[in-house]
N, C-alpha and C positions, 0 to 999 in steps of 0.2 A: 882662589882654590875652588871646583869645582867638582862637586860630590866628595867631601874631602878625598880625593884623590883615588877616587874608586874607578878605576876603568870599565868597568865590567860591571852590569847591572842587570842581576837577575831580573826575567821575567816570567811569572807565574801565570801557569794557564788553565791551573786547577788548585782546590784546596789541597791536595795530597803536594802540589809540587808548592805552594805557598807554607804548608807547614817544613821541607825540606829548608828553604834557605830563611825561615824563620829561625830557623837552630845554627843556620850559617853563619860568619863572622860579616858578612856583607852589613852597610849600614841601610846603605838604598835599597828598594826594590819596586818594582812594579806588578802590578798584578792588571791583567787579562781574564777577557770572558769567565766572570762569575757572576752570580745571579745579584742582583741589588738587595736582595733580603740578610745578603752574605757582607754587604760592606761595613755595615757598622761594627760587628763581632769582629771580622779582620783586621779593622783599622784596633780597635782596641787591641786586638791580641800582637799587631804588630809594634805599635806605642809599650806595652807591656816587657817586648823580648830588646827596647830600644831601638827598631828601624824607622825608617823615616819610607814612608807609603807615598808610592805615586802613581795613583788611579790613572789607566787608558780611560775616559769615558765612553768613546765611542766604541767598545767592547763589553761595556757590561748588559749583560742581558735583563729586559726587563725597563732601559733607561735609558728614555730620548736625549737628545744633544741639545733640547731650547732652554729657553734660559729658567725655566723649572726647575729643573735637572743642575743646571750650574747654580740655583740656588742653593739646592739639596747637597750639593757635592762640597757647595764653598761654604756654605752656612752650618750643617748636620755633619758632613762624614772630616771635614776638616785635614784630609791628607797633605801632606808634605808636599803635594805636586800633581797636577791633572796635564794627561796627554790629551791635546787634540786638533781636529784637523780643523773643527768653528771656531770663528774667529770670537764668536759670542761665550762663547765655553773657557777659551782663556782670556778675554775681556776681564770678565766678572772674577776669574780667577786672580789676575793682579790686582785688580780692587781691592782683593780682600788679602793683600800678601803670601799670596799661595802662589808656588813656583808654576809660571806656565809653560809648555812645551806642546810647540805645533808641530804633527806630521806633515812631511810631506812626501807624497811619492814622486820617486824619478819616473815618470812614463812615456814622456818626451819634452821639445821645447815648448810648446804651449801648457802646458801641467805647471810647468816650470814658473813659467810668466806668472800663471793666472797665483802661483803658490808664493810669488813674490809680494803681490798687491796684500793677498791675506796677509801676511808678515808685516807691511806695512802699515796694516789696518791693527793688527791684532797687537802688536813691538812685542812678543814673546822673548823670555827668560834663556830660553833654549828652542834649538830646532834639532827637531829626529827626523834624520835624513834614511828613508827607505829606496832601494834596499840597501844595508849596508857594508853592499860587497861592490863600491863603483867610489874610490876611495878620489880615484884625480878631481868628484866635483865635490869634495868638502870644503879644498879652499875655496874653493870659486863661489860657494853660498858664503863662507864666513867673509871673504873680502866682498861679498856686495851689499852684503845686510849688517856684519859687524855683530853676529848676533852666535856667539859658541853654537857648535853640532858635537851632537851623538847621530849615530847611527844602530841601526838595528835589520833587521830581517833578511833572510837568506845568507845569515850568519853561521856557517857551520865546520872554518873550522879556526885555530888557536892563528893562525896563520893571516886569514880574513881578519880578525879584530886587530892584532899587529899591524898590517896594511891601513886599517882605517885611522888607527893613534899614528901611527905614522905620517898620512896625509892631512893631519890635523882636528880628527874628531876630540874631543873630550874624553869621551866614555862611549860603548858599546852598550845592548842591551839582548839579550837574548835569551830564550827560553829553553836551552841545550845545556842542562845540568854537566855535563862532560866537560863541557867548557866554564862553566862556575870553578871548577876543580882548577883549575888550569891558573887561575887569576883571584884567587883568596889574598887578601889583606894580610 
């Protein structure tokens, strides 16, 4: 079972849209682009309402991707889960039992390749497959890597996340409150 069965996973791009589905029934969520001085109050406040946090890294502002940074994230902010595209960032993250999840973007075959080797390097927990409206290559990452997908971005509408659970994603992720509505628990 993965995210106890939450298809849809809010993700916050601001503290105004991070206190929204903090009051939502969702248990997962993600948060995006806020400033590092902002993680550790939100990880409380999210532990607090019972969600389970799972930091983009490479969107917080203020917060390199070396392994500093996956110290500070895996050691101090302690989330339920780190997104990222380094492979040193989810390294350090399953060291420390913290769910990993690699980005990758679809941009062509060689992106592809080169996003295969990282996978291999990094064995991440999950892969977020961007963008997540190109639903025929979910199975073709999960049958070569064996490794569940979400997808996310360029999510916009009730229809595209059906498509992607459909072609075998896990869960969806995206930051279109209209579509949180849509897909409440």
């Amino acid at each position: 079972m993965h995210f106890d069965n939450q298809q849809v996973i809010p993700a916050a791009r601001t503290v105004k849209q991070f206190d929204e589905i903090i009051a939502s029934p969702f248990d997962y969520i993600v948060l995006l682009e806020v400033h590092i001085s902002l993680l550790m109050s939100l990880k409380r406040e999210a532990h607090r309402h019972g969600k389970k946090l799972i930091i983009h890294a490479d969107l917080i502002h203020g917060l390199k991707t070396d392994n500093f940074a996956a110290d500070f994230l895996c050691n101090d902010i302690r989330p339920a889960g780190i997104i990222s595209t380094r492979s040193n960032m989810l390294m350090k993250a399953k060291a420390r039992g913290i769910m990993a999840i690699q980005r990758v973007f679809l941009i062509d075959t060689i992106a592809l390749e080169k996003s295969y080797s990282m996978i291999e390097t990094a064995q991440p927990d999950y892969i977020e497959l961007l963008p997540g409206i190109i639903p025929s290559m979910i199975q073709e990452i999960y049958e070569r890597t064996q490794i569940p997908v979400i997808t996310g971005g360029l999510v916009r509408t009730v229809d595209n996340i059906e498509e992607a659970i459909a072609g075998g994603a896990i869960a969806v992720t995206t930051s279109n409150r209209q579509l949180w509505e849509n897909f409440k628990k």
